[in-house]
DSSP file (Angstrom, degrees, kcal/mol; ACC not computed):
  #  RESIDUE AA STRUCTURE BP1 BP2  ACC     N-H-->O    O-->H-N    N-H-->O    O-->H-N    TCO  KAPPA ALPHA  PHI   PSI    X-CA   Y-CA   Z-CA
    1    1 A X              0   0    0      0, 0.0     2,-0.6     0, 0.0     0, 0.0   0.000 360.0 360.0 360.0 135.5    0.0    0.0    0.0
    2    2 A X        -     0   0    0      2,-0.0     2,-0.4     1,-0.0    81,-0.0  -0.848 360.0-144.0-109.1 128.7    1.4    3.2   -1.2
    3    3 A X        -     0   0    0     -2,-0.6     2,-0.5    44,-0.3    81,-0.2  -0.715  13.7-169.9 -78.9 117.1    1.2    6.2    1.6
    4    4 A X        -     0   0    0     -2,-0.4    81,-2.7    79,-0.1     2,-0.6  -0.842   9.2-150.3 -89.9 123.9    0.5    9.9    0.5
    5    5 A X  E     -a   85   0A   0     -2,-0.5     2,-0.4    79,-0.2    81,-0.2  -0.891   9.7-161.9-117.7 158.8    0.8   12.9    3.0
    6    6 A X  E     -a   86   0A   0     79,-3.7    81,-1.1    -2,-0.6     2,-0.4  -0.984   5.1-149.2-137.7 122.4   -1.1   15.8    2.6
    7    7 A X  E     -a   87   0A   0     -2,-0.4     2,-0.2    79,-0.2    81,-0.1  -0.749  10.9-139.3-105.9 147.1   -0.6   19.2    4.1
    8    8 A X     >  -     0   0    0     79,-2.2     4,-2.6    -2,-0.4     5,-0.2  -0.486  31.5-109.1 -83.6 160.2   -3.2   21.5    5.0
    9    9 A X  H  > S+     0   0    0      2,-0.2     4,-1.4    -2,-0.2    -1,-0.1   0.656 121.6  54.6 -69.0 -13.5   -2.7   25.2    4.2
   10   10 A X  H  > S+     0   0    0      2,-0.2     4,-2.1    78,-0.1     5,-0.2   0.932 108.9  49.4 -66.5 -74.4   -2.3   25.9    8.1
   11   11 A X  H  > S+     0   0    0     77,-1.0     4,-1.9    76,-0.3     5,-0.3   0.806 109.6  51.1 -39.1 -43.2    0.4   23.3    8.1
   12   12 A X  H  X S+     0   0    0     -4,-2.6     4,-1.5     2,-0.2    -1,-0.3   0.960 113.1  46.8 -66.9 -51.9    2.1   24.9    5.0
   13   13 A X  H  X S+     0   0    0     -4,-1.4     4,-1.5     1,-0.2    -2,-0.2   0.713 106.5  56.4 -82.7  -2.5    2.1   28.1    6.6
   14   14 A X  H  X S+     0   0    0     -4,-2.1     4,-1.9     2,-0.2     3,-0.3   0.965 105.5  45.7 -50.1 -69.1    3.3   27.2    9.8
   15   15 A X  H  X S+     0   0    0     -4,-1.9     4,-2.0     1,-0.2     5,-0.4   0.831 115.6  52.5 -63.6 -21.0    6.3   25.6    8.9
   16   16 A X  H  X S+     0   0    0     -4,-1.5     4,-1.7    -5,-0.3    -1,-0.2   0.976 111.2  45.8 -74.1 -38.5    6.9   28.7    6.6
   17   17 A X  H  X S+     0   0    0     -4,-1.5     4,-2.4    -3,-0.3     5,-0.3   0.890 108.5  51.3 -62.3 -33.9    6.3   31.1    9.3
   18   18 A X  H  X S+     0   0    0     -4,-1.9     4,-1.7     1,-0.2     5,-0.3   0.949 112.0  53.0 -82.5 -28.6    8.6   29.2   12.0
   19   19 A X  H  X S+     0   0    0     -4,-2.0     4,-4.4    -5,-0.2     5,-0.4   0.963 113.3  51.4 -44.9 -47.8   11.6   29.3    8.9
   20   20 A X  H  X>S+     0   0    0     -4,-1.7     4,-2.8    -5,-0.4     5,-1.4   0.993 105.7  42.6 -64.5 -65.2   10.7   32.9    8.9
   21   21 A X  I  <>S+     0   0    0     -4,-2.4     5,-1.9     2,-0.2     4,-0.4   0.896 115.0  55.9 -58.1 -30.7   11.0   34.0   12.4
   22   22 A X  I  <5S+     0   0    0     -4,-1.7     6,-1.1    -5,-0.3     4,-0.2   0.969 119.0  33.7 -69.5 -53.0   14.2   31.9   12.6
   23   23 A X  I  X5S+     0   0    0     -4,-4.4     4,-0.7    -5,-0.3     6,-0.2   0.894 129.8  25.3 -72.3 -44.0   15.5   33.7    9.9
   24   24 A X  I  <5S+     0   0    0     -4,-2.8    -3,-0.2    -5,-0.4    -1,-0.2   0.801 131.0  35.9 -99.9 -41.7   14.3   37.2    9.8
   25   25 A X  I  4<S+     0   0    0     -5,-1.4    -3,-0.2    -4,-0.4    -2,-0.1   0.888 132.5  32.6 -86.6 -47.5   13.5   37.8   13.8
   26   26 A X  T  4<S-     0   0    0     -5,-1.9    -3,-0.2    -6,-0.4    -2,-0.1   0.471  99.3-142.9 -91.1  10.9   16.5   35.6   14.8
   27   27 A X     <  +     0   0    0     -4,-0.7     2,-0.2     1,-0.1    -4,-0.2   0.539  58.9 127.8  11.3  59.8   18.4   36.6   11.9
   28   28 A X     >  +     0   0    0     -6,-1.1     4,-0.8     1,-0.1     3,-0.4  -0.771  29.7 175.3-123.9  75.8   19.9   33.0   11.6
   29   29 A X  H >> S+     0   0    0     -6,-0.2     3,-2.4     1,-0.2     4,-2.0   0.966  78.3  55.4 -46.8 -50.3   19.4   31.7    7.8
   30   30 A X  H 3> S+     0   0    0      1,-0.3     4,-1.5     2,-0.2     3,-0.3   0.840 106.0  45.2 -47.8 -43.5   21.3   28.6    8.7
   31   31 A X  H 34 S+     0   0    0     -3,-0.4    -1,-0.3     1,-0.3    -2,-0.2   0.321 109.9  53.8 -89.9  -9.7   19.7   27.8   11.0
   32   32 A X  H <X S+     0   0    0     -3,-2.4     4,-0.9    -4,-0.8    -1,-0.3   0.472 106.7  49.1 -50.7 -45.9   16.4   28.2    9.6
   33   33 A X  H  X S+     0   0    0     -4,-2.0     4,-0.9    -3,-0.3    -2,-0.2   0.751 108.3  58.5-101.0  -7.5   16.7   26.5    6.8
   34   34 A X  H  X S+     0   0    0     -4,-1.5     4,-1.0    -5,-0.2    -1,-0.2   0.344 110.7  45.5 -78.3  -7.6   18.2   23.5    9.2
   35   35 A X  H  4 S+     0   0    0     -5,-0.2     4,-0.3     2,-0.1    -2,-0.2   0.818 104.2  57.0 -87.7 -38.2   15.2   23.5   11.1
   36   36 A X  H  X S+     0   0    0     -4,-0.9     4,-1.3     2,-0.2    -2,-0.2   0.776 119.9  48.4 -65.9 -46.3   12.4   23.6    7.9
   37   37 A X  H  X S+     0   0    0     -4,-0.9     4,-2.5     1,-0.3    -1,-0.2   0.862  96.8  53.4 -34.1 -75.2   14.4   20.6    7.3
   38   38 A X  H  X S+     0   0    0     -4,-1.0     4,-1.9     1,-0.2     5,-0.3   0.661 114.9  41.6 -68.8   6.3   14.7   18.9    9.7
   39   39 A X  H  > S+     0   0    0     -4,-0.3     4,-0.9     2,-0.2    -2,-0.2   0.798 109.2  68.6-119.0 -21.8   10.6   18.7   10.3
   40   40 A X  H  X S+     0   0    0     -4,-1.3     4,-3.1     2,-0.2    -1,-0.2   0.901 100.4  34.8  16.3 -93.3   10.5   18.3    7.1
   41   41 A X  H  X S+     0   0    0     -4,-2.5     4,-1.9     2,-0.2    -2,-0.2   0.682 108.7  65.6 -79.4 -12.2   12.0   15.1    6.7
   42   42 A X  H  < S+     0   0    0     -4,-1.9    -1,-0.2     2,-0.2    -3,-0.2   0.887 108.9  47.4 -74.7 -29.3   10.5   13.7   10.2
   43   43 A X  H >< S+     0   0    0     -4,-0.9     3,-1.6    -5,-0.3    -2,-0.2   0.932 105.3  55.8 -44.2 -53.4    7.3   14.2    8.2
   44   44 A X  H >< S+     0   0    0     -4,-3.1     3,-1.5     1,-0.2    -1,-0.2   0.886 102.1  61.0 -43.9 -59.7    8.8   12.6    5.5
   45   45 A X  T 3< S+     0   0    0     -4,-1.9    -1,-0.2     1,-0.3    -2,-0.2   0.145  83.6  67.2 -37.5  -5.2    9.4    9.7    7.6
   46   46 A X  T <  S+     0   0    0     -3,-1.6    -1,-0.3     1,-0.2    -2,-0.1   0.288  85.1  79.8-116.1  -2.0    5.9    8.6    8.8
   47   47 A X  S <  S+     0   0    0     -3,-1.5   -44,-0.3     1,-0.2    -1,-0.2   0.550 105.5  32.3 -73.3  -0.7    5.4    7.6    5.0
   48   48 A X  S    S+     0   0    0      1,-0.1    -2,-0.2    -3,-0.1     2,-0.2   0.365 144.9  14.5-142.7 -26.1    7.6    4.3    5.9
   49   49 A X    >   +     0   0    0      0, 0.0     3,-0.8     0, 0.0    -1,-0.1  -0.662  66.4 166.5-163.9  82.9    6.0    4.3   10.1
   50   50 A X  T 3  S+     0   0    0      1,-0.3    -4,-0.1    -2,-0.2    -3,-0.1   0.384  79.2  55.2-108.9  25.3    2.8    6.7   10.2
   51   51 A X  T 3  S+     0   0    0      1,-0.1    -1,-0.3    16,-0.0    -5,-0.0  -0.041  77.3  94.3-120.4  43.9    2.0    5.1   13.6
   52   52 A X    <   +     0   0    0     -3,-0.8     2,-0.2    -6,-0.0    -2,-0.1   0.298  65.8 109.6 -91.5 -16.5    5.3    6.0   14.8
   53   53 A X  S    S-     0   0    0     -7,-0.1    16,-0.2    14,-0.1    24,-0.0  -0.442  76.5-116.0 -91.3 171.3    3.7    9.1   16.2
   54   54 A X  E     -B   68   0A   0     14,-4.7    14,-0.7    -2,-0.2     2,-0.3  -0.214  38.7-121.0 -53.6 160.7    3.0   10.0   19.9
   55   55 A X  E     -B   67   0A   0     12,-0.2     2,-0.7    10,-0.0    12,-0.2  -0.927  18.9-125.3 -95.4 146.1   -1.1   10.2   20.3
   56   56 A X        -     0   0    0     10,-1.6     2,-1.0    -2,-0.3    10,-0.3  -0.772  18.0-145.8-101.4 122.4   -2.2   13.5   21.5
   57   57 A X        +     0   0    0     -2,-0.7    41,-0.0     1,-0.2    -1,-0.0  -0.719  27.6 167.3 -88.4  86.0   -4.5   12.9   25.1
   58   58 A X        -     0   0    0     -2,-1.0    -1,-0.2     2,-0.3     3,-0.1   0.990  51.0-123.1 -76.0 -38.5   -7.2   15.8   24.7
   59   59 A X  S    S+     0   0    0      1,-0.6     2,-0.2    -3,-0.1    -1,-0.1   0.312  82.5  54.3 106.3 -17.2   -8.9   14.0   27.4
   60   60 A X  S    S-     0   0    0      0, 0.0    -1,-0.6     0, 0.0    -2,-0.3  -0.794 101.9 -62.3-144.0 173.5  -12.5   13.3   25.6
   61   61 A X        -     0   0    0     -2,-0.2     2,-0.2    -3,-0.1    46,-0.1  -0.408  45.9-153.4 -44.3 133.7  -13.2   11.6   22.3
   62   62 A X        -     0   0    0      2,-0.2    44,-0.2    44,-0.2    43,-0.1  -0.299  24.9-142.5   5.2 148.3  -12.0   13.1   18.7
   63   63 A X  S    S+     0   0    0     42,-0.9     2,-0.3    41,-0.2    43,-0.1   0.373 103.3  47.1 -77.1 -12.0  -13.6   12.6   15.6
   64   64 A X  S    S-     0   0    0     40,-0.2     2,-0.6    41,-0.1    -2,-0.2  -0.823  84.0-135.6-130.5 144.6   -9.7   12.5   14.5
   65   65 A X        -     0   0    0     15,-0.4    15,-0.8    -2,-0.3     2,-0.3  -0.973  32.9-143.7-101.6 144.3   -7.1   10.5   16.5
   66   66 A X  E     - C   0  79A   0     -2,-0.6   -10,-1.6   -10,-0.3     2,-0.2  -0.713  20.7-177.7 -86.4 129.9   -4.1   13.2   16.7
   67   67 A X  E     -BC  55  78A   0     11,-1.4    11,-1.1    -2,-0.3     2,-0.3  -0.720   6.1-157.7-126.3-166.8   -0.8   12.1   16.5
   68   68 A X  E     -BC  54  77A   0    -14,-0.7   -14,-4.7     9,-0.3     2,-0.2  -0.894   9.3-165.1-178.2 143.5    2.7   14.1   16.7
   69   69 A X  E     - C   0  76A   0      7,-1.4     7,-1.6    -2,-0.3     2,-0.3  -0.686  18.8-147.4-128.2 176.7    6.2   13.8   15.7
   70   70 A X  E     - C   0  75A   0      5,-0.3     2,-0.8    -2,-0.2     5,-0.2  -0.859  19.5-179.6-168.2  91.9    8.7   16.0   17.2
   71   71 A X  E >  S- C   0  74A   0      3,-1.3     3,-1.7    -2,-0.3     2,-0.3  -0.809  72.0 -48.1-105.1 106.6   12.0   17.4   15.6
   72   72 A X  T 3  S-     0   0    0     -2,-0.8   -37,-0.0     1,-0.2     0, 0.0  -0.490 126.1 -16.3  59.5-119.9   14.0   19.7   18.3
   73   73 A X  T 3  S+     0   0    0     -2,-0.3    20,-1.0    19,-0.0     2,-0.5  -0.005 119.2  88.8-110.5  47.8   11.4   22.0   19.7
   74   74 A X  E <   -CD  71  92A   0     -3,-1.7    -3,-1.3    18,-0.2     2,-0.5  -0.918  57.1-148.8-136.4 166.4    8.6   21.6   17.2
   75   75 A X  E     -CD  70  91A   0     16,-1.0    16,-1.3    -2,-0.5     2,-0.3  -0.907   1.3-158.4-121.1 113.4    5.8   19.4   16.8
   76   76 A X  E     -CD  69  90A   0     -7,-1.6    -7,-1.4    -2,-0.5     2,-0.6  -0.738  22.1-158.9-118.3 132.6    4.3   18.2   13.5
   77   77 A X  E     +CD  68  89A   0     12,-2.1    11,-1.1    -2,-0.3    12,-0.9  -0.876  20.2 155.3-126.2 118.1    0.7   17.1   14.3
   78   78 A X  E     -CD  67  87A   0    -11,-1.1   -11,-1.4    -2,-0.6     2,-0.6  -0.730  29.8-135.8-138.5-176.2   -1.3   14.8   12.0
   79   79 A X  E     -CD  66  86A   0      7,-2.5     7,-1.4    -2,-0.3     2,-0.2  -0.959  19.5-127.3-137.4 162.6   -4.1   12.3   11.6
   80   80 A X  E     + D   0  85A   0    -15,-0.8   -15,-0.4    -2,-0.6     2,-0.2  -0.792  24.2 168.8-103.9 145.3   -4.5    8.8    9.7
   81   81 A X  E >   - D   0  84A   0      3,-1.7     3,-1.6     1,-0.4    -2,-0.0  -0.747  67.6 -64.8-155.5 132.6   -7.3    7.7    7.1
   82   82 A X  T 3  S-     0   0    0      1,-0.2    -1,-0.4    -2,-0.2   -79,-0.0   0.094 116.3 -13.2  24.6-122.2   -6.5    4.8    5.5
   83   83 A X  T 3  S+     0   0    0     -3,-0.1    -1,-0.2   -80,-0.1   -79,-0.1   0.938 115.8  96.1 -63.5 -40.4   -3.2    5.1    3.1
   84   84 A X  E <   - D   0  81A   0     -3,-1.6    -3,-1.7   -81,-0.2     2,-0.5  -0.355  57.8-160.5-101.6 135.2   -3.3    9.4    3.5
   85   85 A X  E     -aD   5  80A   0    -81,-2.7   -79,-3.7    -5,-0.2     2,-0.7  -0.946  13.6-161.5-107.0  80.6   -1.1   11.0    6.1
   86   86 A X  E     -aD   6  79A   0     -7,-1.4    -7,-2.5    -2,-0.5     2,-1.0  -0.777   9.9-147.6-102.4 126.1   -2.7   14.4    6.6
   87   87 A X  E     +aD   7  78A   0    -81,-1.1   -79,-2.2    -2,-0.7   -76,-0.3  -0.649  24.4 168.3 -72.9  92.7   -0.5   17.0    8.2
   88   88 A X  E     +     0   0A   0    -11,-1.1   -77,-1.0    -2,-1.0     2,-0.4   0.960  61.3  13.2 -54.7 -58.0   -2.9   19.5   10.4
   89   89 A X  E     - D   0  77A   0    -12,-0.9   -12,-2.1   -79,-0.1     2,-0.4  -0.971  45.3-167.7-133.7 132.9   -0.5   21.4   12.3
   90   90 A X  E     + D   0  76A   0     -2,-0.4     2,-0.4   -14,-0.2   -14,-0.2  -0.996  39.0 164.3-121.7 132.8    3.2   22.3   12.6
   91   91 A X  E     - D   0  75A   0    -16,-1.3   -16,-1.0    -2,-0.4     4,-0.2  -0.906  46.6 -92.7-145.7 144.2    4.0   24.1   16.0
   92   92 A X  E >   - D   0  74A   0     -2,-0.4     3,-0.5   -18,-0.2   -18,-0.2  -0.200  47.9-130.1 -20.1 146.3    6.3   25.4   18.9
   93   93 A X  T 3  S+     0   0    0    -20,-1.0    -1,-0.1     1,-0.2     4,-0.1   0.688 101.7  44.1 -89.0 -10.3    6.3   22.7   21.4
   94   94 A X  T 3  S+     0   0    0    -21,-0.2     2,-0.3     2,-0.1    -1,-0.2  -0.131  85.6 107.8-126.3  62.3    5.5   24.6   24.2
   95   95 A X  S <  S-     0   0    0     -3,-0.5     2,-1.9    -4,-0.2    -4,-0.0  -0.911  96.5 -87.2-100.5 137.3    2.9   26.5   22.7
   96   96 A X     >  +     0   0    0     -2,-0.3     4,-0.5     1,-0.2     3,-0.1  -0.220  54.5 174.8 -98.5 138.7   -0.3   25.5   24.0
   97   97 A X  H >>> +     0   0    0     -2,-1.9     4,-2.1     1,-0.2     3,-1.3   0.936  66.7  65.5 -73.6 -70.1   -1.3   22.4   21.2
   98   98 A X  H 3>5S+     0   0    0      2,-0.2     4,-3.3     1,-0.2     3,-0.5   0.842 107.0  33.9 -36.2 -55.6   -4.8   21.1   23.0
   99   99 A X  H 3>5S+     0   0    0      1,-0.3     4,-1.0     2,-0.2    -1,-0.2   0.888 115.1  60.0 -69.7 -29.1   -7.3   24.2   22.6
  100  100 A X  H <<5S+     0   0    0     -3,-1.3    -1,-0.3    -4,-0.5    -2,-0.2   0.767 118.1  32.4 -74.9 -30.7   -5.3   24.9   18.9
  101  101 A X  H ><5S+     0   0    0     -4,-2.1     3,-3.1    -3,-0.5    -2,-0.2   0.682 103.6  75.8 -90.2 -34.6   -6.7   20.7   17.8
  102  102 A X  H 3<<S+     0   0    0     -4,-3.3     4,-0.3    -5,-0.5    -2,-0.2   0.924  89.3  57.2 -45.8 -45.2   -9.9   21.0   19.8
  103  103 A X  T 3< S+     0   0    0     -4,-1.0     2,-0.4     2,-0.1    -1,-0.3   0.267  85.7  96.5 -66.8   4.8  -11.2   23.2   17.0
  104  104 A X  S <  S-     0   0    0     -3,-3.1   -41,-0.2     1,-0.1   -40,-0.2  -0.845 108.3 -72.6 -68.6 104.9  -10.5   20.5   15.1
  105  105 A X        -     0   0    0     -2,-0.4   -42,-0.9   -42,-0.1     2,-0.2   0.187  60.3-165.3 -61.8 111.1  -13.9   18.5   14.7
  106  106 A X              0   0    0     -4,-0.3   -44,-0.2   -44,-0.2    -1,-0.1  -0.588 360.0 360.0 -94.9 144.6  -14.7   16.8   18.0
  107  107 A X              0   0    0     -2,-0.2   -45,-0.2   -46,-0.1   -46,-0.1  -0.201 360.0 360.0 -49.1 360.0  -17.1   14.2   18.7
């Protein structure tokens, strides 16, 4: 079975913003683009193990089970349906994750 992942337009403009603010607020390209990277390619990774991620504990029922992978301090936040890997969220890790997924459609 061949895996696809699919980012949402939140997810695309996360990781573009957190490149950005490394780069432009912390005025560290390198280090920017070694970050975009790396979370990147843990993303990349879940096409080969895409229940490799943690599960996210809201504490009640989901219609979506949340999972997260975790490169340095960010957290790339997704759900399963069948073969498709959709990326929801990319974020700070200790920004707080729960209230930002809740809006997410709960059960």
């Amino acid at each position: 079975m061949q895996r696809i992942l699919r980012y949402s337009k939140k997810a695309i403009k996360d990781i573009q913003a957190i490149g950005d603010y490394i780069e432009f607020e912390l005025c560290n390209p390198s280090a920017a683009a070694q970050i975009v990277q790396g979370i990147t390619k843990k993303i990349d990774n879940l096409l080969l193990f895409p229940e490799i991620g943690s599960k996210v504990d809201f504490g009640y029922e989901m219609e979506y089970i949340f999972r997260y992978v975790k490169y340095n301090n960010y957290m790339a936040f997704y759900h399963l349906e069948k073969e498709i890997i959709y990326i929801d969220r990319v974020m700070y890790a200790k920004r707080e994750y729960i209230p930002i997924l809740s809006k997410y459609n709960s059960t």
